[in-house]
Every structure is written in structure tokens, then in C-alpha cells.
N, C-alpha and C positions, 0 to 999 in steps of 0.2 A: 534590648536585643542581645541576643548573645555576641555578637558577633562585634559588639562592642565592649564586651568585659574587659578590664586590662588586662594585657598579656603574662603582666607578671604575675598575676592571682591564677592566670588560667595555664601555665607551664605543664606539663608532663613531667612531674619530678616525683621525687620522694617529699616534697612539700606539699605537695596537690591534692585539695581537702576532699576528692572522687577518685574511687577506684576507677580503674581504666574500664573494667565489666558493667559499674552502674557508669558512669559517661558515657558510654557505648548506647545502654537504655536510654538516655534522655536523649542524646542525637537520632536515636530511631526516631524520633517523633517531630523531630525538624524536617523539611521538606528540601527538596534541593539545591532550590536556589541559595536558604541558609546555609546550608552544608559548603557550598563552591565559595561561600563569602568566608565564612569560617576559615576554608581551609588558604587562605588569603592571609591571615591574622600573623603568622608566626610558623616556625620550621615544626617546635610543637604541636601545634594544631594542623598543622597538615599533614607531620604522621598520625592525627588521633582519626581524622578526617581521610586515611585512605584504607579504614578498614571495609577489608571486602564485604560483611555480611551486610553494611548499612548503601553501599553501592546495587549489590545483588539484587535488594529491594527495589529499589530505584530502576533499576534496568530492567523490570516487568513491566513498568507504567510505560516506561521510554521506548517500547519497542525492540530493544535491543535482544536479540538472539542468541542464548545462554546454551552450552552444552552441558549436560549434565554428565555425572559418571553413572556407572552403573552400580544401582543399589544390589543390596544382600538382604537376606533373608532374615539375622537380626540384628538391623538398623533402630532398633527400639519402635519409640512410637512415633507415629508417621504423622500426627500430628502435630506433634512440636513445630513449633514456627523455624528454630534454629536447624532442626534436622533436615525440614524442608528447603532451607538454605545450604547446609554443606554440600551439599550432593554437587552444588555448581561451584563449588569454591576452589577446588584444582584448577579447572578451567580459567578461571576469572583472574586477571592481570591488570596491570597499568594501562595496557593499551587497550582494553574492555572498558576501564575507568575515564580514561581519558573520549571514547567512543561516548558514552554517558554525557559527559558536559558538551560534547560537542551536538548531540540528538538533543539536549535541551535548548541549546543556542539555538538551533534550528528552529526548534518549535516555538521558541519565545520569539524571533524575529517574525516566524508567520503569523503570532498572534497579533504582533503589531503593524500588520503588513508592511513589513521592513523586508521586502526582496523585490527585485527588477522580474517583469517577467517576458518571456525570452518566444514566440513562435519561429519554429522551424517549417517552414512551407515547399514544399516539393512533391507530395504523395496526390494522386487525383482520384479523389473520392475517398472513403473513411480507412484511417489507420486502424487495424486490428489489434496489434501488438507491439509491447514495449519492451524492452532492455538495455542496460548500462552495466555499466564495469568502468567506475573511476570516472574520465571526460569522455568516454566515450558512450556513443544513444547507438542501440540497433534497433529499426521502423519495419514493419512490414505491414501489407495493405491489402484491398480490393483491387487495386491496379495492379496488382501481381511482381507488386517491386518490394524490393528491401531495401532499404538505402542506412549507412554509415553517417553518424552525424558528428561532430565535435561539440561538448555540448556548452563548450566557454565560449566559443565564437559565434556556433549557431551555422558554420559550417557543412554541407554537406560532403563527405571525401567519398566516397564510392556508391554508386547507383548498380544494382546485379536486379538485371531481367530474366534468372533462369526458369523460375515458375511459370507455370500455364493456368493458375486460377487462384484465388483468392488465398493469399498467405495469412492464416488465420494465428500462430505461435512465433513468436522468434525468441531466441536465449542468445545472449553474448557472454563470455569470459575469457581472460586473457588470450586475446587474439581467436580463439574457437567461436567460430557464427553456426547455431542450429536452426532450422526454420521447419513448421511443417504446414500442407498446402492443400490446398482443396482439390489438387492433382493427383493427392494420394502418396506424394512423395516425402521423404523428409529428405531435407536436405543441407549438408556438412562443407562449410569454407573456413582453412585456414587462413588466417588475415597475418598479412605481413603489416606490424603496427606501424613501422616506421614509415614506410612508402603509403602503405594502406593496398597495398596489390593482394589479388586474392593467389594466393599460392596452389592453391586446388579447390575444385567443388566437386563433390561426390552425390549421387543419387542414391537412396534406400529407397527401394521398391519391396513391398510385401503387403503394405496394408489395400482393400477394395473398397474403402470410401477416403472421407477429405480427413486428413491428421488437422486434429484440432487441439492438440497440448503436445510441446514439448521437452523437456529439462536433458543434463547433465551432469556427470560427475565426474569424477577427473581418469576415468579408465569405460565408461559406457553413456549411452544415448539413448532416452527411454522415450516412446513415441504412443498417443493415445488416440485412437482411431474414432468416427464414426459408425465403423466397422464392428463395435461392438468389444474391440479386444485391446490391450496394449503390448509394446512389443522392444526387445532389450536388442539394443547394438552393441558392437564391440564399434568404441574409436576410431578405434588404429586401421583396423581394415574394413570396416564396415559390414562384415559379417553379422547376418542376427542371430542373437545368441540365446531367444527363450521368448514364443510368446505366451502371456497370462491372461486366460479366459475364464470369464465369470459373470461379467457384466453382461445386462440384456438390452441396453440400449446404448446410442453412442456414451462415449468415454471424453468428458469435456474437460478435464481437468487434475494435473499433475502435483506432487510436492516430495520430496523427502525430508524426512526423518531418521540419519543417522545409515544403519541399514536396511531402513523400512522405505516402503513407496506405501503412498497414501493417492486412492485415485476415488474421484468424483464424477457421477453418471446420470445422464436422464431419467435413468430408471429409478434416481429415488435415494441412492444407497450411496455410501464412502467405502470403500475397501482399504484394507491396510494387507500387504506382501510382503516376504521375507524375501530382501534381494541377495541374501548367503545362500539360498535352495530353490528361492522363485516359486515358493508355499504361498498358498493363501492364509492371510491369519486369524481376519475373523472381516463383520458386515456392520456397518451402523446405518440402520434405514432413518436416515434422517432426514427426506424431504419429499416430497410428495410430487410426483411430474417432472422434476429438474433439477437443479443442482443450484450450488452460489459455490462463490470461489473457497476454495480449502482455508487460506487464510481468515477469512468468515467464524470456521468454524474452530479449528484447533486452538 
């Protein structure tokens, strides 16, 4: 195995019977776990081992979520394997790399069912939705509740019964709770993290059926109706700031992309929108009767 070479034969020097360009090739072809043991060996070997193009790889399998830059028009050829790796190479850092070994600990402790597993009980009758941020779980339900979880303890810190019907979405992020509801409402609590008090809840009224998907970004609040339509908030005041119509059936499902919104529909179709103009950009009829979740398909 490699990873038992002696160090002294496998140095990074002006001795080192491999260019840095072919060792690069032949560690493409090692799989991760070698790679993490490798880079274990020697201060050498873990800087040959924290080249980004052989990580970059690796974070496609691992799930891990790569921004890309934007390409130009001539990037050469677009099948190159390397080319198709630069694009995310600005982006990609230590703490991307480090993100990497820790999604493979993950998944190799799941494979060996090496985790405790944890129910949180409180909701009466089925949970619709999930979100976290860090230790923290946001729940919402058919019981028309949302409730705050801790999710090392298993804790519940805060129960809000503001909804009047089945809470089918919730989002959390630092301290922002989004939720939307079969009432037709979405609806916005600042969470005091420290105490867990809700510092305000806000009501968005504009949609005429049950909001079934909701997301955010760190300046607006995008809401997908049964209504047929989806609809932009502003944050800070809760003004609506643009609805996008196009969809013929309800709208079950949200994601973005950078400045794009991507929405999924009964009717069949995936939409992609420019949220710099609030343009439509183009349709992918990709399902027949229904949708599945966007993550599915992108």
C-alpha cells in the first residue's frame, strides 16, 4: 500500500524519483480513505495530499456543495477533466477539505452503524418538515405547531402555535425561523438564540391556497403557493417584492442556485428564474403528474 512507503523514499524533494504532475495522476486513482491515511505519513505527504483538484473530485461523491465561478467563452475545451475541475478551484479551501474528511467519517460511521439514534417526541400526528443550522432542529407539523429542538440533547426550547393549519415547510438559519402553512400564510420569527425567545413573528399574506415550500437568502424570503404562483419578500420588512407566474399547478418545491431559483410543480415541469430581473429562464418538463424534490434531480 502506499501509504506504507517509507517516508524517506516518498519526500517531496529535489530527490523524489515523481514529478509532483504525475503523483498528482497516480493519487487521482487512490480513493479517499487512502488519500486521509497518506496524508497522515509525513508533513511532505500532506502537502502532496492537499491538492485541491484531487479533493474537488472527491466532494462530488461526498455530497459536498462546490461553488463554481463563472466560466468565459474561451475556456478551451470543456471536456477536459482538469478544466472541469478549475472552475471550482477559487472557491475550494482548507475548510472545504477539511468539510470532505469529515462527510466521509460520517458516512463510514453510518456504514458501520456506529451512531446513537436520538427520537425527539412532541409533534401530534406526522411532521411535515425539517431544518437545522448547527445544534439546532426547526419541526413543523399537522398539529399546526413548530417547535425548536437542541439537537445534542434532544431538547425541546420553544413550542409557537401561531399557525391555523397544517405547517407543511419550515427553514432555519442563524437565528431566522421561516415557515409556510396551509393557512396561506408564511410566516417570519427572529429567534433570540441565547434565551430562545422569539423577538418578533410576522405574518405574509398574499398567497389564496396552503404555501407549500419555503427558502431564504440572507436579504429575501421566497414562498411557493398551491396557488399556482411563487412569491419574493423583502426580510426586513416583509414587503412583497415580485410575484413569478408560470406554473399551472400548485408549486411544491423550492432551491437555489446562486442567483437563480429553481421551482418544481404538479404540473410536470422545473422552472429556473433570474432573481437579478425576476425573468423566467427557461422549463424542463420533466415529470409527468408531479414533481419529486429538486435535489432528485439537479
Amino acid at each position: 500500500k502506499m501509504a506504507e512507503v517509507n517516508t524517506a523514499t516518498t519526500s517531496v524533494d529535489t530527490d523524489f524519483p515523481l514529478s509532483q504532475e504525475i503523483l498528482l495522476i497516480i493519487l487521482s486513482y487512490v480513493n479517499v480513505d487512502d488519500l486521509i491515511v497518506l496524508s497522515r505519513v509525513c508533513k511532505d505527504w500532506y502537502d502532496v495530499t492537499k491538492d485541491k483538484t484531487l479533493w474537488i473530485r472527491f466532494s462530488f461523491g461526498l455530497g459536498i456543495a462546490l461553488k463554481e465561478i463563472e466560466s468565459s467563452e474561451d475556456d478551451g475545451d470543456n471536456n477536459n477533466i482538469r478544466n472541469g475541475i478549475e472552475k471550482y478551484m477559487p472557491n475550494f479551501n482548507d475548510e472545504t477539505r477539511l468539510e470532505c474528511v469529515d462527510a466521509r467519517m460520517v458516512q463510514k460511521n453510518w456504514d458501520r452503524k456506529k451512531y446513537t439514534r436520538q427520537v425527539l417526541g412532541g409533534h401530534i400526528g406526522s411532521v411535515r418538515s425539517v431544518s437545522y443550522d448547527g445544534d439546532i432542529l426547526f419541526t413543523g407539523g399537522e398539529d399546526k405547531m413548530t417547535k425548536l429542538w437542541r439537537i445534542s440533547t434532544g431538547k425541546c426550547l420553544k413550542t409557537m402555535f401561531d399557525h391555523q393549519g397544517w405547517v407543511y415547510s419550515v427553514k432555519y438559519k442563524d437565528g431566522m425561523a421561516i415557515t409556510g402553512c396551509q393557512d396561506k400564510t408564511v410566516r417570519m420569527w427572529k429567534i433570540d438564540t441565547k434565551h430562545f425567545i422569539t423577538n418578533r413573528c410576522q405574518a405574509l399574506t398574499g398567497h389564496s391556497a396552503s404555501v407549500l415550500s419555503v427558502l431564504h437568502d440572507s436579504t429575501r424570503i421566497i414562498s411557493a403557493s398551491a396557488d399556482e404562483t411563487i412569491k419574493v419578500w423583502d426580510m426586513n420588512t416583509g414587503h412583497l417584492l415580485f410575484t413569478l407566474v408560470g406554473h399551472t399547478k400548485a408549486v411544491n418545491t423550492l432551491d437555489l442556485m446562486g442567483d437563480f431559483l429553481i421551482s418544481g410543480s404538479a404540473d410536470g415541469t422545473v422552472k429556473a428564474w433570474d432573481l437579478r430581473t425576476y425573468d423566467w429562464v427557461g422549463t424542463i418538463p420533466a415529470h409527468k403528474d408531479s414533481y419529486v424534490p429538486l435535489q432528485n434531480i439537479m
